[in-house]
VOPAGU-2260 file (C-alpha; in pm, 1 decimal, decimal comma):
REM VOPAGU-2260
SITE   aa  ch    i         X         Y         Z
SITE  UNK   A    0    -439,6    1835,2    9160,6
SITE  UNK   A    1    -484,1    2140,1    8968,7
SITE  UNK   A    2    -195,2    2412,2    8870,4
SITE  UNK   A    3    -340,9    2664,5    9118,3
SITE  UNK   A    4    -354,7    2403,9    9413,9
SITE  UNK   A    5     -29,6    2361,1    9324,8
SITE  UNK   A    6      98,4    2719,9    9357,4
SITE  UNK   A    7    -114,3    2769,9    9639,1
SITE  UNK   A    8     109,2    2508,8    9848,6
SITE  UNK   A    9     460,7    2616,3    9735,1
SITE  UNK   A   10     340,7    3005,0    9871,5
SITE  UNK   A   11     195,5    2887,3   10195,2
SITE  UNK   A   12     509,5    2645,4   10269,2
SITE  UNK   A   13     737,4    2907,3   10163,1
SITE  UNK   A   14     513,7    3172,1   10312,1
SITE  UNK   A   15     578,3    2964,9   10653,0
SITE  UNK   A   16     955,6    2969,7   10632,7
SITE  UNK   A   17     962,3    3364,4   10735,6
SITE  UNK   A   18    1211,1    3485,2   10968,4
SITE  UNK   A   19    1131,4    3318,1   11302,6
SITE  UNK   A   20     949,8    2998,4   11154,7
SITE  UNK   A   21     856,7    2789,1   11403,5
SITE  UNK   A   22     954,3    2437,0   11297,6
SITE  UNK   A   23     690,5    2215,1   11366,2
SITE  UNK   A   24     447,1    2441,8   11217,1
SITE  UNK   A   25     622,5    2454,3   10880,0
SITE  UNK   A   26     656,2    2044,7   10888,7
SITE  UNK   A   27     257,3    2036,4   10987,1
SITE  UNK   A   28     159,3    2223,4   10697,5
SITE  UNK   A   29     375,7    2042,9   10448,4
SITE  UNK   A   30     225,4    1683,4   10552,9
SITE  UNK   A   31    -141,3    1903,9   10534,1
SITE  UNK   A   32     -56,2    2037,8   10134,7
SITE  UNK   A   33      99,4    1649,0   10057,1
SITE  UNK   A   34    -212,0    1526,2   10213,2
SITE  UNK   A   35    -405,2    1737,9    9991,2
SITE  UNK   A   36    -232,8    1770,9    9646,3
SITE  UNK   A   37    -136,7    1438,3    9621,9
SITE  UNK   A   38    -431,3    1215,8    9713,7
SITE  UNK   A   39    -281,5    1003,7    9976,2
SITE  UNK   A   40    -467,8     943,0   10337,0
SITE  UNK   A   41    -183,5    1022,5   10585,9
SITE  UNK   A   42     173,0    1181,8   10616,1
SITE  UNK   A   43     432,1    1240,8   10869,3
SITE  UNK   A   44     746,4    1376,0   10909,7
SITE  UNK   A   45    1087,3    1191,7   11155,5
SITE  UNK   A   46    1301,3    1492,2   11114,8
SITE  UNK   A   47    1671,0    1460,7   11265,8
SITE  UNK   A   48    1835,7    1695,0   11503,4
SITE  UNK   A   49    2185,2    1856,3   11449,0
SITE  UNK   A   50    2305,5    1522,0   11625,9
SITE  UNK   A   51    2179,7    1335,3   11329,2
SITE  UNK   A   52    1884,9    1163,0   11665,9
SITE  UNK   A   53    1585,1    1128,9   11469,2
SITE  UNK   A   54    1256,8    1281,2   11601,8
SITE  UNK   A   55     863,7    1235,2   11467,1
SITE  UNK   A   56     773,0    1590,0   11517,2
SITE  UNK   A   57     485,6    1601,5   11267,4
SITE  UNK   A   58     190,5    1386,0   11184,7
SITE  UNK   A   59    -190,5    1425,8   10994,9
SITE  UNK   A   60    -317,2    1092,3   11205,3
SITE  UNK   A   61    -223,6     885,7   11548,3
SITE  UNK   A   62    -216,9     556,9   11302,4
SITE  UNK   A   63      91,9     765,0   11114,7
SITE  UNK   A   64     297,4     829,2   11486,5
SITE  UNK   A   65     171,1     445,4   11582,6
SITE  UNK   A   66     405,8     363,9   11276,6
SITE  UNK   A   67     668,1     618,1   11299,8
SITE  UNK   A   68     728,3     494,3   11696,7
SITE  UNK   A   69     777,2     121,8   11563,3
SITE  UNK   A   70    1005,4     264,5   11315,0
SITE  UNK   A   71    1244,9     442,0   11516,8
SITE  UNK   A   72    1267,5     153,7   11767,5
SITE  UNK   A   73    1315,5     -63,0   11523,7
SITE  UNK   A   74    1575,8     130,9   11354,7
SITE  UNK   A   75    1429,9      50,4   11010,0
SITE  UNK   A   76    1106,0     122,0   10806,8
SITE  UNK   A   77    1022,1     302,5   10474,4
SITE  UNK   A   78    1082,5     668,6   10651,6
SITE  UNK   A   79    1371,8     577,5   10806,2
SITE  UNK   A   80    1569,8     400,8   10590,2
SITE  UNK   A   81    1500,2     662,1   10317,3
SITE  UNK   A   82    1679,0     921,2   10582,7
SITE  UNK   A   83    1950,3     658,2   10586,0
SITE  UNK   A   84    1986,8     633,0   10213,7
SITE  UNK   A   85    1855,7     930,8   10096,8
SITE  UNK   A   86    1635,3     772,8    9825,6
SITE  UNK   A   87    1286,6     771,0    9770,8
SITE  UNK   A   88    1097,4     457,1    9865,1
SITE  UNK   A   89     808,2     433,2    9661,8
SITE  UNK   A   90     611,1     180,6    9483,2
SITE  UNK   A   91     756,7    -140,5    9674,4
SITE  UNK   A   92     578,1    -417,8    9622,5
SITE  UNK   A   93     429,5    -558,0    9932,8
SITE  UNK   A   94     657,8    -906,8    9953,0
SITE  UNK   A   95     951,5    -674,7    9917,8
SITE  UNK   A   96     812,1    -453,5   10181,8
SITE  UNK   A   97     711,7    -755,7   10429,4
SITE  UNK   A   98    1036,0    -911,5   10365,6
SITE  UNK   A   99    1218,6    -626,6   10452,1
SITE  UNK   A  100    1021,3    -498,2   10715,4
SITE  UNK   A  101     844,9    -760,3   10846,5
SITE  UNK   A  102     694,7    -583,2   11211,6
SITE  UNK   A  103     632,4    -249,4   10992,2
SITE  UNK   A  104     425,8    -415,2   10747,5
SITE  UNK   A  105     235,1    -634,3   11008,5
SITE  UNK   A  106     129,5    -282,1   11184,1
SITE  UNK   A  107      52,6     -55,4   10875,7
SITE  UNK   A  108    -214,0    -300,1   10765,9
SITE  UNK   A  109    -306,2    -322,9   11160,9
SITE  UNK   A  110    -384,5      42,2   11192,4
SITE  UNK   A  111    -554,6      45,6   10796,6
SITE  UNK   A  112    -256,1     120,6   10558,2
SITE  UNK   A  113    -233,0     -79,9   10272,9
SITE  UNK   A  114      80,7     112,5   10109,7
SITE  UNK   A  115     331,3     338,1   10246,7
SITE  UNK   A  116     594,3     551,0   10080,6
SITE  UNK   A  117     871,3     805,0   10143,9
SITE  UNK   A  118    1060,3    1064,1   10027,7
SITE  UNK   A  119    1375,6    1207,1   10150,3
SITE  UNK   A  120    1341,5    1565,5   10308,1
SITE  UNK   A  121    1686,3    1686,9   10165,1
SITE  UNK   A  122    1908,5    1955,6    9997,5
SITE  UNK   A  123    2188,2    1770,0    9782,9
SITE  UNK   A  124    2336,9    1603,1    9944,0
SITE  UNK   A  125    2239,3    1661,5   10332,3
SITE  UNK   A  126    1958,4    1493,1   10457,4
SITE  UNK   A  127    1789,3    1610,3   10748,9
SITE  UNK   A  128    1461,4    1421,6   10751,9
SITE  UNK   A  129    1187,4    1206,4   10562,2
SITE  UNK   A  130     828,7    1195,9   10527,5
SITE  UNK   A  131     586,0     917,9   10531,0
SITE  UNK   A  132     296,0     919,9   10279,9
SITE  UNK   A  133       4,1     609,2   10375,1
SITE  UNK   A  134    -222,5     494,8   10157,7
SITE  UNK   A  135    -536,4     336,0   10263,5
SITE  UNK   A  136    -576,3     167,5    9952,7
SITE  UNK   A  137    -333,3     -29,3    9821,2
SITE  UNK   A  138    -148,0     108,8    9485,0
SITE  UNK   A  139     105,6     291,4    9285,0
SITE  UNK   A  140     212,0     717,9    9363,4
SITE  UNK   A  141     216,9     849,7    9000,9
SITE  UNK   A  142     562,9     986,5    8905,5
SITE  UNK   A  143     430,8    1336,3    8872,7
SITE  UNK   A  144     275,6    1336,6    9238,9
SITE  UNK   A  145     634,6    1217,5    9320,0
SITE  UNK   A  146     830,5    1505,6    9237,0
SITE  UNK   A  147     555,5    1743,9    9340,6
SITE  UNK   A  148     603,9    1593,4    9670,5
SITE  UNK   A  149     985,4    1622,6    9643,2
SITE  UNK   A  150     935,4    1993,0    9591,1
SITE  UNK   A  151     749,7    2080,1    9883,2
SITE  UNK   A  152     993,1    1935,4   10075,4
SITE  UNK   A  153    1273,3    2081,9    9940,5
SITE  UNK   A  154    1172,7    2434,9    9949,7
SITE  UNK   A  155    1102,4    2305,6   10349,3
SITE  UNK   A  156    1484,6    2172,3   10341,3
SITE  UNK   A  157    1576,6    2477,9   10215,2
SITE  UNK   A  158    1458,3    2699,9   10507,3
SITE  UNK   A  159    1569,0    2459,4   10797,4
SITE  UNK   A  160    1897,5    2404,3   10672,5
SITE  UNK   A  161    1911,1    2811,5   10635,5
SITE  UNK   A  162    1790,0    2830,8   11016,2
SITE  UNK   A  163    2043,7    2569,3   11140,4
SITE  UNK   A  164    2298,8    2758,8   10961,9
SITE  UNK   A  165    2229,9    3066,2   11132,4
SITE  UNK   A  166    2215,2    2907,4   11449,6
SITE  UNK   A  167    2534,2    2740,6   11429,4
SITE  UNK   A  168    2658,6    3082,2   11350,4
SITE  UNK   A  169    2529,2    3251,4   11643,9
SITE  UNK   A  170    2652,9    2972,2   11834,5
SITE  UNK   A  171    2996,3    2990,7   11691,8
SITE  UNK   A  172    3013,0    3409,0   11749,5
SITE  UNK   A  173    2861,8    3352,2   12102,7
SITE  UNK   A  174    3135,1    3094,5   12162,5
SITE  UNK   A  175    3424,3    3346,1   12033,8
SITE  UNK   A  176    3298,5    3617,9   12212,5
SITE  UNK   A  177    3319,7    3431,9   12561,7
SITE  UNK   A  178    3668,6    3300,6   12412,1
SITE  UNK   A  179    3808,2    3615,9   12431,6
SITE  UNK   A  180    3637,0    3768,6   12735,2
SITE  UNK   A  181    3762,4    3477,4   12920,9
SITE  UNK   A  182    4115,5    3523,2   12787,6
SITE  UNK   A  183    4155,1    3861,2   12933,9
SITE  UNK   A  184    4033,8    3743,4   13243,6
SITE  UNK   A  185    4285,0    3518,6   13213,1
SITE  UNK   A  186    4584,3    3762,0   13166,4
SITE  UNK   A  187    4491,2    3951,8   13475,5
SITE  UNK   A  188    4493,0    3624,7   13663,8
SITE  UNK   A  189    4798,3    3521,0   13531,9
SITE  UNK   A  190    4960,7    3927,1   13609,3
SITE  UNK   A  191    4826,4    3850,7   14000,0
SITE  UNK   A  192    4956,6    3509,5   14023,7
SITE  UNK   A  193    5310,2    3559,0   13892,9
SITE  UNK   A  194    5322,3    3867,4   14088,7
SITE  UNK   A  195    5194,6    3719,1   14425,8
SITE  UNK   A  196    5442,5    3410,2   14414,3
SITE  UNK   A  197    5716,9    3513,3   14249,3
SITE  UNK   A  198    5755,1    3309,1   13932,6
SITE  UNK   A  199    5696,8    3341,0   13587,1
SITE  UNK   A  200    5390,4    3394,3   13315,5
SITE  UNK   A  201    5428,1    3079,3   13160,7
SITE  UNK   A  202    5439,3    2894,0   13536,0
SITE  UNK   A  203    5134,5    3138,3   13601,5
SITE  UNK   A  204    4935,3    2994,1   13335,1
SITE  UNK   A  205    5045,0    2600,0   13385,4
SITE  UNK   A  206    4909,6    2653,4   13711,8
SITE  UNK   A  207    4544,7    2845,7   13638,0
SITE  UNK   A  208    4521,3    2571,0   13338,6
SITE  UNK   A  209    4587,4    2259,9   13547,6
SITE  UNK   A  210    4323,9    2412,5   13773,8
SITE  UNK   A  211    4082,2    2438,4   13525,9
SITE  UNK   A  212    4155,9    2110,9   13337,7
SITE  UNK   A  213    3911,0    1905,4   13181,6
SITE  UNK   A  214    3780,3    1611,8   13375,1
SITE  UNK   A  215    3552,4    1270,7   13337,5
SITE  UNK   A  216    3311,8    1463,2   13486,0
SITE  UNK   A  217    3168,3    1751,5   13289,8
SITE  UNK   A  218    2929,8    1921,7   13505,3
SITE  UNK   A  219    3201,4    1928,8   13742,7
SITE  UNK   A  220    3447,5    2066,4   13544,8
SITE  UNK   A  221    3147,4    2376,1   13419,1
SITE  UNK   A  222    3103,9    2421,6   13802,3
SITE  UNK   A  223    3498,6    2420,2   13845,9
SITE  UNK   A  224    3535,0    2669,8   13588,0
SITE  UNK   A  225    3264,0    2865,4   13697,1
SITE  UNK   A  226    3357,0    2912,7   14074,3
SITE  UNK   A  227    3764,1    2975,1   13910,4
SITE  UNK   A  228    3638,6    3262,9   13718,2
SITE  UNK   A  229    3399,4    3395,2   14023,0
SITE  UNK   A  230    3744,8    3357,9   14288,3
SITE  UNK   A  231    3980,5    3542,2   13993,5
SITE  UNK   A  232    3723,2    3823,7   13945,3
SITE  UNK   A  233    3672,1    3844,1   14328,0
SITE  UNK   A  234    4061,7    3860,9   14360,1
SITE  UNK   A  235    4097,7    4106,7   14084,3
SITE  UNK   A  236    4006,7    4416,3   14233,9
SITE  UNK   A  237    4305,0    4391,1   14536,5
SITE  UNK   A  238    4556,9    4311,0   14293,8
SITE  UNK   A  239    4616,2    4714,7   14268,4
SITE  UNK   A  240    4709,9    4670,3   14638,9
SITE  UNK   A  241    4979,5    4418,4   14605,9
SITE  UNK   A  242    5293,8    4557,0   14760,1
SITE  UNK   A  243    5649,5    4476,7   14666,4
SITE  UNK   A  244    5771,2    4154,3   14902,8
SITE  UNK   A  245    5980,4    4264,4   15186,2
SITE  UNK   A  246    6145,2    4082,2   15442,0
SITE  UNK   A  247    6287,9    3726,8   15411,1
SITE  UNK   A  248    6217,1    3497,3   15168,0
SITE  UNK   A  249    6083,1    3148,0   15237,7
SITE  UNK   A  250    6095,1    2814,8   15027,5
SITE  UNK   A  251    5787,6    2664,8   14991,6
SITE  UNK   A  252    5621,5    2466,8   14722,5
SITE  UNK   A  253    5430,2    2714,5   14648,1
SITE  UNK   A  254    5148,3    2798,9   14329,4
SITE  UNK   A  255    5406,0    2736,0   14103,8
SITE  UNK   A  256    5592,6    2442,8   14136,6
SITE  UNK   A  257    5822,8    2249,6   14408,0
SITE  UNK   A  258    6119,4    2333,6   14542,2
SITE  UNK   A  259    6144,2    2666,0   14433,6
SITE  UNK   A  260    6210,6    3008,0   14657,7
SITE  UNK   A  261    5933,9    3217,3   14675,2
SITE  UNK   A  262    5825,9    3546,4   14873,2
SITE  UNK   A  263    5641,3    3493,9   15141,8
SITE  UNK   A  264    5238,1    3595,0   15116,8
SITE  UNK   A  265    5217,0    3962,6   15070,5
SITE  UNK   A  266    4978,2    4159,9   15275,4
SITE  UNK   A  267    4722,4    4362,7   15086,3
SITE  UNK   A  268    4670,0    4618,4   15375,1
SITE  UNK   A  269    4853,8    4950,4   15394,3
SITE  UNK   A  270    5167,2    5002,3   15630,2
């Protein structure tokens, strides 16, 4: 690995991370530059989700996603248990590695590995992923191919941590927005109903909120919400026709709770 192949890599990984970086295209070209600057024969990539799920989204060679499949239904394998611990896992001898991982092992030298090592795709503390370097022949990563491999995928971490940020912060003004949209929505519904039945604000929103109350079921509960917001905004518009009650008063139990005297329905058509 020369100094130039070197600075050739960090500027096309980094180049990749541009506004709009598409994900699995930045992960394919840093297991193409490991490939390449360090010597091995294969690398992949199990990169988690903002769940923390972890995915194989990126691979030089089927014999690398063979392993990385055993691995996460296993729950355990270099990759994976350096995304676990966030420590490299390189250099194990092969007992250690058998022992450890005895159905890992078994395959890599199935499908032609004879070592396999991994490095942590992280930024401090957070780790978001790991990637898989194979080695056909069997033998030791030098300590400066190492930590050039550690800084490709940090300057990776970098830019997917910056993305998820953003996201989440798109999410989270989305989210606020519809907060307060919904809330005044919610203050005309609660004007109509107190109006209509006679009682108070507060007993106005106890009853919209009971309505709309979280179940077991959540699709039921968006579809609730959903058709409660379509009926209020359908109901809106006649509320500027609401007349003062006349007439006698009835008790019923009503919107707003039992037992309590309320006027009777008012009539939204024009005497």
């Amino acid at each position: 690995m020369s100094e130039g192949q070197l600075v050739r890599a960090l500027r096309e990984v980094a180049e990749a991370l541009a506004p709009g970086f598409d994900t699995v295209d930045v992960l394919r070209i840093l297991t193409d530059r490991t490939v390449e600057l360090v010597g091995i024969d294969a690398a992949g990539i199990l990169l988690a989700d903002e769940r923390g799920r972890l995915e194989s989204v990126a691979c030089t060679s089927e014999a690398v996603c063979t392993l990385e499949k055993l691995e996460l239904e296993d729950a355990g394998g270099p990759c994976y248990d350096c995304f676990t611990t966030g420590r490299p896992l390189v250099n194990l001898a092969r007992d250690t590695a058998s022992a450890r991982w005895p159905r890992f092992q078994h395959l890599s030298g199935t499908v032609g590995f004879g070592a396999v090592h991994a490095v942590p795709l992280q930024l401090g503390d957070r780790v978001i992923g790991s990637l898989n370097m194979c080695c056909i022949a069997p033998g030791r990563l030098r300590a400066e191919d190492v930590e050039t491999t550690r800084a490709l995928v940090r300057i990776a971490a970098v830019g997917l941590l910056h993305q998820r940020t953003a996201r989440s912060a798109q999410e989270e003004a989305a989210q606020l927005r519809h907060a307060l949209t919904s809330r005044v929505v919610i203050e005309q519904a609660k004007g109509m109903l107190a109006r209509g039945v006679g009682c108070t604000p507060t007993e106005a929103f106890d009853v919209l909120r009971r309505y709309a109350a979280p179940t077991a079921d959540r699709s039921t509960t968006s579809r609730r919400r959903s058709s409660t917001a379509r009926c209020i905004r359908r109901r809106l518009p006649a509320e500027r026709h609401l007349q003062a009650p006349v007439g006698p008063r009835a008790r019923s139990p009503g919107a707003c709770g039992g037992g309590r005297t309320y006027p009777r329905a008012m009539s939204t058509k024009r005497e």
